[in-house]
N, C-alpha and C positions, 0 to 999 in steps of 0.2 A: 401537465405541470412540470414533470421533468425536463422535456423536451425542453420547455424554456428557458428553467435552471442552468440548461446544458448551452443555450446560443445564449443567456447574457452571462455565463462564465467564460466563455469563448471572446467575448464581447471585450471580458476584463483584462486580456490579452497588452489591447492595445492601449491601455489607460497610464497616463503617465508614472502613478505607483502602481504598475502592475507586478513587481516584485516582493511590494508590500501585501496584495492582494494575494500572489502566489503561496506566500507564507499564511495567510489565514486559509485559504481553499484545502494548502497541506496538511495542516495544524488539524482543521474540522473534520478531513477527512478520513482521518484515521481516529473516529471517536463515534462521529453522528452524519457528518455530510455524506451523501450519495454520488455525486462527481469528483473524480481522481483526475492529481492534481495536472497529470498528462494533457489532459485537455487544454490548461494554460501555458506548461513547459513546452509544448509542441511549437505551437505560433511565435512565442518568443523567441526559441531559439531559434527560429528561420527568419524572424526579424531581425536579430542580433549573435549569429555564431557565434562571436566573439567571447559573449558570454554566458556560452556553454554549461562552463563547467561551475559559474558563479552561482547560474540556476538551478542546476542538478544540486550544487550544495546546499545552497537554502530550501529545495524541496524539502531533500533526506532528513538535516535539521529539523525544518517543521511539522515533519510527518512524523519522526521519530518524538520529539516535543510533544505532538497529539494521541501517539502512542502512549504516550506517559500520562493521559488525561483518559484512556480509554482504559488501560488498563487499572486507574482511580475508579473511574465508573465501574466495573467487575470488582472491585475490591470494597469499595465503601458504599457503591449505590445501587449493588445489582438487582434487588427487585422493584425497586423505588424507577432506574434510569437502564438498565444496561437488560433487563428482560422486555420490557419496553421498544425501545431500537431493535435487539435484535428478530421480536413478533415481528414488527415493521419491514424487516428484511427478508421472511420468512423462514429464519433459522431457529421457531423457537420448541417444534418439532425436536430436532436432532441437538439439545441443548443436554438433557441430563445422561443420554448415552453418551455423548460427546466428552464431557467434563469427568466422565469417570477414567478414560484416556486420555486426557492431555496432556496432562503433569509427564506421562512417559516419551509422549510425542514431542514434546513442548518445542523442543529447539526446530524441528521438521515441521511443524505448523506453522511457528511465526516466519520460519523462511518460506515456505512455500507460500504465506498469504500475503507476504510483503514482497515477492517477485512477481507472483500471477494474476489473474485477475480476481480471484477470491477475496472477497474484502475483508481488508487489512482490520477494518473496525472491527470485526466478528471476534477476531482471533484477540485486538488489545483487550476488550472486554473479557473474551473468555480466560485471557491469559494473567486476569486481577479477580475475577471470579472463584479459577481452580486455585491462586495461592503459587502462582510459578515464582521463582526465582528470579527478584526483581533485576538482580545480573545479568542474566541470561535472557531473558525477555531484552534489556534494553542493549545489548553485545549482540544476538540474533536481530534483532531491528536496524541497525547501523547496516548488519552486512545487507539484508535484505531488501532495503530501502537503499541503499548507497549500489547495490546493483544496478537494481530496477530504475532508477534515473538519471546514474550515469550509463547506462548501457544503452539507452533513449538518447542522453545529450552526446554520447560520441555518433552514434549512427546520424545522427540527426546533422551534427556537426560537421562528418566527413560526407555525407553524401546530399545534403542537405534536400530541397523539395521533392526530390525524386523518389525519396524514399519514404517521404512522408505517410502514404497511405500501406504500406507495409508495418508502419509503428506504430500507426491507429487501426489496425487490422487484422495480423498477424502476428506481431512481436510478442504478445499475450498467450497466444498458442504455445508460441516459442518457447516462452518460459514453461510451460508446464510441460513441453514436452522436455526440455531440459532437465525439470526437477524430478519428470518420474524415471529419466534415464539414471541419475544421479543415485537416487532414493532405489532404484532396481537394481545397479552395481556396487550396492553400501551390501543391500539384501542377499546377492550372487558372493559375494565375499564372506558374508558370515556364515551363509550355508557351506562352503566349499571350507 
């Protein structure tokens, strides 16, 4: 059932409101949907360079947009809608050890879930569930999501097909290996 999910959102690439469709793929998947919204910024922007960086914006917008519906669901409907989704993901193990640490982690969590491949939805939920700092949740979201797809739309932009299976492959890695370098020299610094 995914699989399919995965080739007709691929599909919705070439559709003439595929920017409209972009915005909802965004929008849902940072709340409830399981395909990220890469899947459709990829194609597009090797269809249309040009509009690189139009893509990458309305991604970030609508991801950060559905951000703000994820973390509704953790705040107003978590055992109704947000423990639900997240059994479904199988996050619902590591939910009340999780939620007794966030609030301290919080700005380290939504950046690391909104660059990596960790899903974004886990963290908007959890991050209206523990009670974070509607500020900082949606200021951590910007940077996070404004990374993560223009850092897709420039590569993609300057080097365009060739790198294509590096963005769908590895660039993911990337990130995490960035964040834990990041997050290990924050750590080297406070110990020293």
């Amino acid at each position: 059932m995914i699989r399919r999910l995965y080739q007709s959102t691929i599909a919705m690439a070439e559709h003439p409101r595929a920017m409209w469709v972009l915005a909802v793929v965004a929008f849902v998947e940072s709340s409830i949907f399981p395909i990220p919204p890469d899947v459709l910024m990829i194609p597009m922007i090797l269809a249309r360079p040009h509009r690189a960086w139009a893509i990458a914006g309305l991604a970030m917008l609508a991801s950060v947009l559905g951000g703000l519906a994820g973390y509704a669901i953790g705040a107003l409907a978590f055992e109704q809608l947000g423990r639900p989704i997240l059994e479904s993901l199988g996050k619902a193990g590591a939910m009340a050890e999780f939620s007794t640490r966030f609030n301290d982690l919080g700005f380290w969590a939504v950046l690391a879930a909104g660059v990596t491949p960790f899903p974004y939805k886990v963290i908007t939920i959890m991050s209206g569930w523990t009670g974070m700092a509607l500020g900082t949740f949606v200021l951590t979201s910007i940077l996070a999501r404004g990374l993560r797809f223009f850092i897709v739309a420039a590569l993609l932009w300057k080097f365009g097909a060739p790198i294509r299976e590096f963005v769908e492959r590895r660039l993911g890695l990337m990130f995490v290996a960035f964040f834990a370098c990041l997050v290990g020299g924050f750590l080297l610094i406070k110990v020293f």
